[in-house]
LOGUKE-574485 format. One record per atom (N, C-alpha, C): residue number from 1; x, y, z. Coordinates in nm, 3 decimals, padded with zeros to 5 digits. Example, Ala and Ser with C-alpha at 12.3 -4.5 7.8 and 13.67 -1.06 7.14 Angstrom:
BEGIN
+-----+---------+---------+---------+
!   k !      xx !      yy !      zz !
+-----+---------+---------+---------+
!   1 !  01.319 ! -00.569 !  00.780 !
!   1 !  01.230 ! -00.450 !  00.780 !
!   1 !  01.320 ! -00.330 !  00.780 !
!   2 !  01.285 ! -00.225 !  00.708 !
!   2 !  01.367 ! -00.106 !  00.714 !
!   2 !  01.290 !  00.003 !  00.787 !
+-----+---------+---------+---------+
This chain:
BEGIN
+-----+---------+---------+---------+
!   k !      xx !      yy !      zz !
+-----+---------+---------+---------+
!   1 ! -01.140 !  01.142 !  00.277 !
!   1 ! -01.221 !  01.030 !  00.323 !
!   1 ! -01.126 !  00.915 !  00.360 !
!   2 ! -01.137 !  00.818 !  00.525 !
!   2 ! -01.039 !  00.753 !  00.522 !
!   2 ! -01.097 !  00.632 !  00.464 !
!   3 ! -00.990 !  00.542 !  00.418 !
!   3 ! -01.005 !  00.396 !  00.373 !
!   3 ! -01.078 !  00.349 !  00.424 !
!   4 ! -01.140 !  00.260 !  00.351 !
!   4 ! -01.236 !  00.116 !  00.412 !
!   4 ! -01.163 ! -00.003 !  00.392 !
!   5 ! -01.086 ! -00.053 !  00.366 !
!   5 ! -01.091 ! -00.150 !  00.335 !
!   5 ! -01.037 ! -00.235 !  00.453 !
!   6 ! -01.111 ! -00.385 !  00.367 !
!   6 ! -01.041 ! -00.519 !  00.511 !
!   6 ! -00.945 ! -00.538 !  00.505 !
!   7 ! -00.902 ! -00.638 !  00.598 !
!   7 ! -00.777 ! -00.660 !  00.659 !
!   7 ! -00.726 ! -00.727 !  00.505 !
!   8 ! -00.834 ! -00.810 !  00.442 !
!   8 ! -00.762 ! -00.875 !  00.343 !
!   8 ! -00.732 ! -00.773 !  00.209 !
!   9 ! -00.816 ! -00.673 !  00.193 !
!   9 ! -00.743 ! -00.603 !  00.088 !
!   9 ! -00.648 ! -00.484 !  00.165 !
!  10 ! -00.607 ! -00.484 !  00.258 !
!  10 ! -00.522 ! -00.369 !  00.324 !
!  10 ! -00.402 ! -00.483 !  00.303 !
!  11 ! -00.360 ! -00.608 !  00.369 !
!  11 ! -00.225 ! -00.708 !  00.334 !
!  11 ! -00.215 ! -00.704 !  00.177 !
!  12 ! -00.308 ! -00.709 !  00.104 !
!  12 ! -00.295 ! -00.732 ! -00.053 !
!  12 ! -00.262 ! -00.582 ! -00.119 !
!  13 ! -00.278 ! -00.470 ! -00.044 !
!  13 ! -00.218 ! -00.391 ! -00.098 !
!  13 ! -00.057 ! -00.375 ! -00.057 !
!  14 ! -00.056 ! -00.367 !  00.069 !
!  14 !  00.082 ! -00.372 !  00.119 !
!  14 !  00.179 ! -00.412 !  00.055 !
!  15 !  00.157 ! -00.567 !  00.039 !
!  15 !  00.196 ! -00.681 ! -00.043 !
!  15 !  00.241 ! -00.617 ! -00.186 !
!  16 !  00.154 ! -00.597 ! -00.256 !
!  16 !  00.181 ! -00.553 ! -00.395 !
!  16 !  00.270 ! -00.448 ! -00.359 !
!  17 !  00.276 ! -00.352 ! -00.328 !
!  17 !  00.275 ! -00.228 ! -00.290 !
!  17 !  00.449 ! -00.284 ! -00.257 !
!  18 !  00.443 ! -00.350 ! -00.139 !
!  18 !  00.668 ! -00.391 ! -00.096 !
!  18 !  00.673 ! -00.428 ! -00.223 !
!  19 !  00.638 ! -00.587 ! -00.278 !
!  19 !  00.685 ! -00.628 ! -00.394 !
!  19 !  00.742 ! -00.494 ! -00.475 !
!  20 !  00.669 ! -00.396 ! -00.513 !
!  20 !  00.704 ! -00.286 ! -00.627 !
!  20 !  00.820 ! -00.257 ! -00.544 !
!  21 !  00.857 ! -00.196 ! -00.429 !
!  21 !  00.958 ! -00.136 ! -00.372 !
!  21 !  01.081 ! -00.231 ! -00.385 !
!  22 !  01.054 ! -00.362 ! -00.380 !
!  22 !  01.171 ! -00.450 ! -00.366 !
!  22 !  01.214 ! -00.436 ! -00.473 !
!  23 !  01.142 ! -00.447 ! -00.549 !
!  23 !  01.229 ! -00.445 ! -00.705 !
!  23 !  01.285 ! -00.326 ! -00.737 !
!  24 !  01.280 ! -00.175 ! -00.684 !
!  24 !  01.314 ! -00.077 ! -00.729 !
!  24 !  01.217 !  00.070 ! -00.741 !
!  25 !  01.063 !  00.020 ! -00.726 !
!  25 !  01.006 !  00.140 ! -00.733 !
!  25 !  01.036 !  00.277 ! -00.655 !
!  26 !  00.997 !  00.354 ! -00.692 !
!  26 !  01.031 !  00.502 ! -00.610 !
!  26 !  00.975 !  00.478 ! -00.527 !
!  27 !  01.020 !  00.557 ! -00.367 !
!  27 !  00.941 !  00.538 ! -00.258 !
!  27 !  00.870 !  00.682 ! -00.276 !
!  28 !  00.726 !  00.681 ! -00.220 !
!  28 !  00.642 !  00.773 ! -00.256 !
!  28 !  00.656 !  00.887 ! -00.106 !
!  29 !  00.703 !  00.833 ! -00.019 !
!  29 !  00.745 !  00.907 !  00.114 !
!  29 !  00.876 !  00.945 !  00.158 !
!  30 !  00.884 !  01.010 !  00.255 !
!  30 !  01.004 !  01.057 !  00.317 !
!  30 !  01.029 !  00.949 !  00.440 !
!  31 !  01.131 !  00.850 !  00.463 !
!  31 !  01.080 !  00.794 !  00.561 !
!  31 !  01.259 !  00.692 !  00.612 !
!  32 !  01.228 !  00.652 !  00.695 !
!  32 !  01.363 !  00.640 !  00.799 !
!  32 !  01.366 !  00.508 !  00.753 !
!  33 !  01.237 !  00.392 !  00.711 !
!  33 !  01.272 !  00.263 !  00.691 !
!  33 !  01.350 !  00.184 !  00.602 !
!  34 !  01.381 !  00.054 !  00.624 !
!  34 !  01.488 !  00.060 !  00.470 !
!  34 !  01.393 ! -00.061 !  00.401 !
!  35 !  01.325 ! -00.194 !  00.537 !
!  35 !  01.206 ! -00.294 !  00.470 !
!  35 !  01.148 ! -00.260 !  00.347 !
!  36 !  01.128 ! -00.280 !  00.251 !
!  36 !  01.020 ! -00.310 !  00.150 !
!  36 !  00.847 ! -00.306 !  00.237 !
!  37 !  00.883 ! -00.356 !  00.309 !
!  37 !  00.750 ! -00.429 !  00.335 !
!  37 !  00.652 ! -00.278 !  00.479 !
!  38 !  00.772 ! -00.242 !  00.530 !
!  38 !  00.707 ! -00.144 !  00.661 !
!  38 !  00.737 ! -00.005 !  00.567 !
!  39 !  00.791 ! -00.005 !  00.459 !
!  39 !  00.808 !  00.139 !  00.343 !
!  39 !  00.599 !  00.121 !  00.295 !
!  40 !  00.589 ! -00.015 !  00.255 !
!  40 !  00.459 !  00.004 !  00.228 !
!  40 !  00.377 !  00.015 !  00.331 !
!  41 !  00.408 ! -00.037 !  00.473 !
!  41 !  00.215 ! -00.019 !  00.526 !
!  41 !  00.267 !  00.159 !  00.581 !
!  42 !  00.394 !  00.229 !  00.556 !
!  42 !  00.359 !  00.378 !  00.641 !
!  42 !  00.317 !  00.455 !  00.516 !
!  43 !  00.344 !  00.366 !  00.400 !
!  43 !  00.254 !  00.457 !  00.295 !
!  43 !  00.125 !  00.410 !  00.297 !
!  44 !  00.097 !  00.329 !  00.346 !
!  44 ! -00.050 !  00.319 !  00.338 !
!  44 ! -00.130 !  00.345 !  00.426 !
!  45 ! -00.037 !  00.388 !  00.572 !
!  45 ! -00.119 !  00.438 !  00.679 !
!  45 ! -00.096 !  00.574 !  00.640 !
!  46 !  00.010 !  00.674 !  00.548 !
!  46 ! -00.062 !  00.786 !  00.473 !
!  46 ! -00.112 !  00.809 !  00.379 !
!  47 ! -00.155 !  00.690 !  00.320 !
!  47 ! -00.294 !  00.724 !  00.232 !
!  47 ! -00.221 !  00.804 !  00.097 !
!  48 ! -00.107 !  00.737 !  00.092 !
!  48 ! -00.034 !  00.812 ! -00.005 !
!  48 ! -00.040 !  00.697 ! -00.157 !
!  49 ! -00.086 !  00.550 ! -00.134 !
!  49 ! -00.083 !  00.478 ! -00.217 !
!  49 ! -00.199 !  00.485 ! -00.376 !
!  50 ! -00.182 !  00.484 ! -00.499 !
!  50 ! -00.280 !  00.511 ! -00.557 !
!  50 ! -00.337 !  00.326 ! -00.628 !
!  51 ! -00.359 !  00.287 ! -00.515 !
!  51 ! -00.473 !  00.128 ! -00.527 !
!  51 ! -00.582 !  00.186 ! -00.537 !
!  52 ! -00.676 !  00.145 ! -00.638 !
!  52 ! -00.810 !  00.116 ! -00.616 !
!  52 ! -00.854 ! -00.004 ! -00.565 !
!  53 ! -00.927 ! -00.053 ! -00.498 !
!  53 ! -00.995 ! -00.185 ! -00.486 !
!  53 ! -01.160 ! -00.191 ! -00.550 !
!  54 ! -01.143 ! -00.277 ! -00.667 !
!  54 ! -01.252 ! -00.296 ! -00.734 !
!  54 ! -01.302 ! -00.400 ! -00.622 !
!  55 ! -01.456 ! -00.450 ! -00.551 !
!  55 ! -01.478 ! -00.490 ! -00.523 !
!  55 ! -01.610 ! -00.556 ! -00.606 !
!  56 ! -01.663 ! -00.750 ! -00.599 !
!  56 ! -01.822 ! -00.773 ! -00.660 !
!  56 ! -01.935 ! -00.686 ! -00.709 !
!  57 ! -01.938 ! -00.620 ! -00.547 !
!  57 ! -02.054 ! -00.535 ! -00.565 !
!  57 ! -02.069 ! -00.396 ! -00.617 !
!  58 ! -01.959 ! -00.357 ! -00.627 !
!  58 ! -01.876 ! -00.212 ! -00.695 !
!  58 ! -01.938 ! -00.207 ! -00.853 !
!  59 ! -01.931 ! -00.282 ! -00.901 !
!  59 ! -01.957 ! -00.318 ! -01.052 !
!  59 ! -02.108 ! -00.244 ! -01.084 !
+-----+---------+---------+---------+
């Protein structure tokens, strides 16, 4: 199933997501980039990231 989410929780994952890489996390892909920041959105354009987004109405 692909993602839903908005623009604002797709940057807020990203976001979190480089932060972890900058500091050292494992990269979860195979991938040519060296950014923090474009390591996270090609993991997140493969759907390889494990974010949930709790949303208000989710509850």
């Amino acid at each position: 199933m692909p993602r839903t989410d908005n623009r604002y929780e797709r940057a807020r994952i990203i976001g979190a997501r480089a932060l972890q890489v900058a500091y050292g996390a494992p990269v979860l892909i195979d991938t040519e980039q060296t950014e923090p920041i474009l390591i996270a959105a090609e993991e997140y354009d493969r759907d390889v990231l494990p974010f949930t987004v709790r949303r208000g109405y989710d509850r």
